[in-house]
Backbone bond lengths (Angstrom), bond angles and torsions (degrees), N, CA, C in turn:
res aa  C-N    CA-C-N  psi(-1)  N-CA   C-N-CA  omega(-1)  CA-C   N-CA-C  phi
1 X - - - 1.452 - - 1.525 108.91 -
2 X 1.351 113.82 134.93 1.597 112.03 -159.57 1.768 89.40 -101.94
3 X 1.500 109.20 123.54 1.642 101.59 169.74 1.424 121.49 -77.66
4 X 1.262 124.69 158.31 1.667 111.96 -175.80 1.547 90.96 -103.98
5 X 1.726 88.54 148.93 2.181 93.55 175.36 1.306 115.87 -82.99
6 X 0.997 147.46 -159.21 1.328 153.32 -110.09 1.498 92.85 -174.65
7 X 1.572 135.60 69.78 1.390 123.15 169.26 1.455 118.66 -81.14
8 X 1.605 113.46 138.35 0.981 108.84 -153.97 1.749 101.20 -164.35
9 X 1.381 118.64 177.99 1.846 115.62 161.53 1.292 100.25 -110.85
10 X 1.500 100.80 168.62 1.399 109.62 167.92 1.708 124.80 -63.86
11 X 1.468 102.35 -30.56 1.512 115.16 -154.59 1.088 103.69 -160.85
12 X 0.936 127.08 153.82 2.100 152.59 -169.38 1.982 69.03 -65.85
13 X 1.304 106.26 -94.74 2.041 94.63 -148.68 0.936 118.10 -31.96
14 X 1.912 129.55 -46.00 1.445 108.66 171.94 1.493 123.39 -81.46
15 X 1.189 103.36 20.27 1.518 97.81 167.93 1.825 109.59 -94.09
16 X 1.394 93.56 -51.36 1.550 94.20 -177.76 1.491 112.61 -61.79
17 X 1.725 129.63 -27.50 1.518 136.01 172.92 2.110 99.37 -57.79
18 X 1.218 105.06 -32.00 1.369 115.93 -173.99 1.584 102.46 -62.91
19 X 1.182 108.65 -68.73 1.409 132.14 -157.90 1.763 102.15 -64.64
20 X 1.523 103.37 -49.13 1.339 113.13 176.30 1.559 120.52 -47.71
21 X 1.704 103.11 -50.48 1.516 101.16 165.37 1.575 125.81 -67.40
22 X 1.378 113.30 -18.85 1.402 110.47 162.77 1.334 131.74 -58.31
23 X 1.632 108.12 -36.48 1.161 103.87 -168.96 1.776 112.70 -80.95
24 X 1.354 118.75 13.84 1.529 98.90 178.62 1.634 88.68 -125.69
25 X 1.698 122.50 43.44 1.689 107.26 163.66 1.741 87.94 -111.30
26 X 1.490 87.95 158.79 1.478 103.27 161.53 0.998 143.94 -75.07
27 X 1.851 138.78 153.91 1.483 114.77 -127.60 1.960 106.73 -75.68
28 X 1.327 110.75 -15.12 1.071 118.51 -164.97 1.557 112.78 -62.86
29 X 1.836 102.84 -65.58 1.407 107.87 149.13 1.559 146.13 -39.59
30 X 1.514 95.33 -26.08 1.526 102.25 173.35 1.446 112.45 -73.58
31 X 1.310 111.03 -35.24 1.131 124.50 -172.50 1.911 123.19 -74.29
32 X 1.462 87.06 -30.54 2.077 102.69 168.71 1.346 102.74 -59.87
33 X 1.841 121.93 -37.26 1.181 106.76 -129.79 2.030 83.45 -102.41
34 X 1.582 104.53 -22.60 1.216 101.86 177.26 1.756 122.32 -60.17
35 X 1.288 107.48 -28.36 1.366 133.64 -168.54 1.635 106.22 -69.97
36 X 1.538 102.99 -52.92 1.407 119.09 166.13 1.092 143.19 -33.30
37 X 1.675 102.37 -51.55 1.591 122.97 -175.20 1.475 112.43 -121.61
38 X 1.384 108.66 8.88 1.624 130.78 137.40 1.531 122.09 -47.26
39 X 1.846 102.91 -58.61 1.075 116.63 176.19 1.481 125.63 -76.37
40 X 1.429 98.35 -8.31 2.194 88.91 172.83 1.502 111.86 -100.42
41 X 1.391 107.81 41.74 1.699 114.15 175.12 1.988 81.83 -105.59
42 X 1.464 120.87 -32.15 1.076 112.14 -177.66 1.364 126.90 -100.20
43 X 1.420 121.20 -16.39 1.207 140.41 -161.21 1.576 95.79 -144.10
44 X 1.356 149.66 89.51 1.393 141.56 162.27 1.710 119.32 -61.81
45 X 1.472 96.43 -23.77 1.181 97.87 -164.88 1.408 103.72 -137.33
46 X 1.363 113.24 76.63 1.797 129.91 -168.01 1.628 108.54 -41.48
47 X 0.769 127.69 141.64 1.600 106.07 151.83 1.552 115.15 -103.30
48 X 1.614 107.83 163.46 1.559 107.50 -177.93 1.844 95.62 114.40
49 X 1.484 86.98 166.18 1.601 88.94 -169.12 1.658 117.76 -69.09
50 X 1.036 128.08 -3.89 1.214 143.48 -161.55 1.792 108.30 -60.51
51 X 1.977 97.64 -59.22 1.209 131.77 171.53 1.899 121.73 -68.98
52 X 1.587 119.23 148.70 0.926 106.75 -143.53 1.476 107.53 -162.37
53 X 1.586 130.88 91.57 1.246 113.59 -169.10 1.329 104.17 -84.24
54 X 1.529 116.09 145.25 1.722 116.16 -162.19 1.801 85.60 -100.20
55 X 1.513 96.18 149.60 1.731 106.90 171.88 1.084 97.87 -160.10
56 X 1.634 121.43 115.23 1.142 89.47 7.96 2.047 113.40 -110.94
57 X 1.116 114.54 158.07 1.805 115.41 -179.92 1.525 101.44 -13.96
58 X 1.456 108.32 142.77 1.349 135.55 175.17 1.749 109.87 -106.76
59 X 1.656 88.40 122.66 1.677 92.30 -172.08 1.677 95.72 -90.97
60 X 1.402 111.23 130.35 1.476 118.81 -178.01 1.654 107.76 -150.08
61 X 1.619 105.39 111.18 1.223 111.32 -170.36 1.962 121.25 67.70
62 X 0.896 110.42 27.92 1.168 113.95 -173.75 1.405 125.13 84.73
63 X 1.341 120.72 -13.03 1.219 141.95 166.73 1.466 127.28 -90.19
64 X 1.327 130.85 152.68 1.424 139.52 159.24 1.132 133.83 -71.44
65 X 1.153 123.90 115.03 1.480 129.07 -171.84 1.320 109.55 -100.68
66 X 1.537 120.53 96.95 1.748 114.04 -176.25 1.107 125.76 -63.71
67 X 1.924 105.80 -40.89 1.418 125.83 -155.34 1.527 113.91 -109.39
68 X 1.383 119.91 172.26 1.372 95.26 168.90 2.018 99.36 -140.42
69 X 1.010 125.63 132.60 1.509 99.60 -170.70 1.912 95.47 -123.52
70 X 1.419 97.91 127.88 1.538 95.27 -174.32 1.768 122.67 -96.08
71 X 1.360 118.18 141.68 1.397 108.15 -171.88 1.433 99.82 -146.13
72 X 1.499 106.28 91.44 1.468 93.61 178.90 1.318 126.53 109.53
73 X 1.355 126.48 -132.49 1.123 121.72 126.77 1.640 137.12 -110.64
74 X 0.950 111.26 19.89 1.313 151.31 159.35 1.936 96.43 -64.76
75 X 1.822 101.83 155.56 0.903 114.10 178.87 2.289 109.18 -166.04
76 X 1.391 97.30 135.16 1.466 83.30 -145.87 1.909 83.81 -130.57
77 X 1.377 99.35 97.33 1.008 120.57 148.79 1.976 156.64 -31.29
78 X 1.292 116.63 78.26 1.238 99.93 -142.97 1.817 92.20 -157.97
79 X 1.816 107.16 141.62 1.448 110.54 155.63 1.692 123.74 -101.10
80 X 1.321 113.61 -172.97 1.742 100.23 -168.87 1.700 88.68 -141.69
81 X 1.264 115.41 124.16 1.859 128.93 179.00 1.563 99.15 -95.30
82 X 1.197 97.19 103.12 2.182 108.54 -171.00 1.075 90.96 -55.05
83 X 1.689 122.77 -52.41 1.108 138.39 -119.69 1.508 96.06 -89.09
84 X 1.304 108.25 -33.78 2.085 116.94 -176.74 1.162 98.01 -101.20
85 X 1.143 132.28 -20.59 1.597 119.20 164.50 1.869 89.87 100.79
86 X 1.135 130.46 46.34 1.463 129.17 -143.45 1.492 93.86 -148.71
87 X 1.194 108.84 130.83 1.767 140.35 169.93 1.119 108.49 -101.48
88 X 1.848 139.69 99.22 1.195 123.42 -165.20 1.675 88.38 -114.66
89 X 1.344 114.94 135.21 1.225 142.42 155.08 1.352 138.37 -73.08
90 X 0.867 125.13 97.22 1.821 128.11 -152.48 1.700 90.22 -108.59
91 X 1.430 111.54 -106.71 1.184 113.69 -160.95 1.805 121.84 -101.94
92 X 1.208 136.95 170.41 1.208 135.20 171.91 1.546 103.41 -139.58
93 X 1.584 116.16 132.08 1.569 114.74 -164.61 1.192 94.56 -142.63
94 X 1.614 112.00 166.19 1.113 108.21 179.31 1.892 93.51 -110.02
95 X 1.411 107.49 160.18 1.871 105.80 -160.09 1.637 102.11 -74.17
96 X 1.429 116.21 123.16 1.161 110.72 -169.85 2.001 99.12 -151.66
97 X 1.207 124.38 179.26 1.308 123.80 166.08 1.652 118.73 -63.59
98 X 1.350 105.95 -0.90 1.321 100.04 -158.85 1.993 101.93 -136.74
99 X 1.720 94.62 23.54 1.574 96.12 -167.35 1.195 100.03 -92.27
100 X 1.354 129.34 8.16 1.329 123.78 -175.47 1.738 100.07 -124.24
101 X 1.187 127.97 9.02 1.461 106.43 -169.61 1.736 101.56 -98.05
């Protein structure tokens, strides 16, 4: 029986920095990206080109960003705690020279 993880942020600021950038995409995009990170409560680690182990880790907000999962042009930042059963959500960017610093 496969357990589902726990997606989630670390903290109220990167959640609301999260949420904040959500609220100015359009409903279509909002809606890919909801679908997306729906699916890494079941799948953390997608396969297909989409998904993306970063090397090396991206420091964002004080935190580590392992993974990188792409939607679009959008790009959604995030590590996974095996151990808590936990999808941690760091950042959401749009793809640029500067989506990884």
């Amino acid at each position: 029986m496969n357990t589902r993880f726990e997606v989630g942020f670390p903290g109220d600021s990167v959640e609301n920095r999260f949420n904040k950038y959500l609220d100015n995409l359009d409903a279509k995009t909002l809606q890919q990206i909801k679908v997306k990170v729906d699916a890494l409560a079941d799948v953390p680690r997608p396969p297909g080109k989409s998904f993306r182990v970063l090397h090396p880790p991206v420091a964002v907000y004080g935190y580590v960003a392992q993974y990188r999962l792409r939607i679009g042009n959008h790009r959604i930042l995030y590590d996974v705690d095996d151990a808590n059963k936990r999808v941690v959500l760091l950042a959401i960017r749009r793809r640029s020279e500067s989506t990884y610093e």
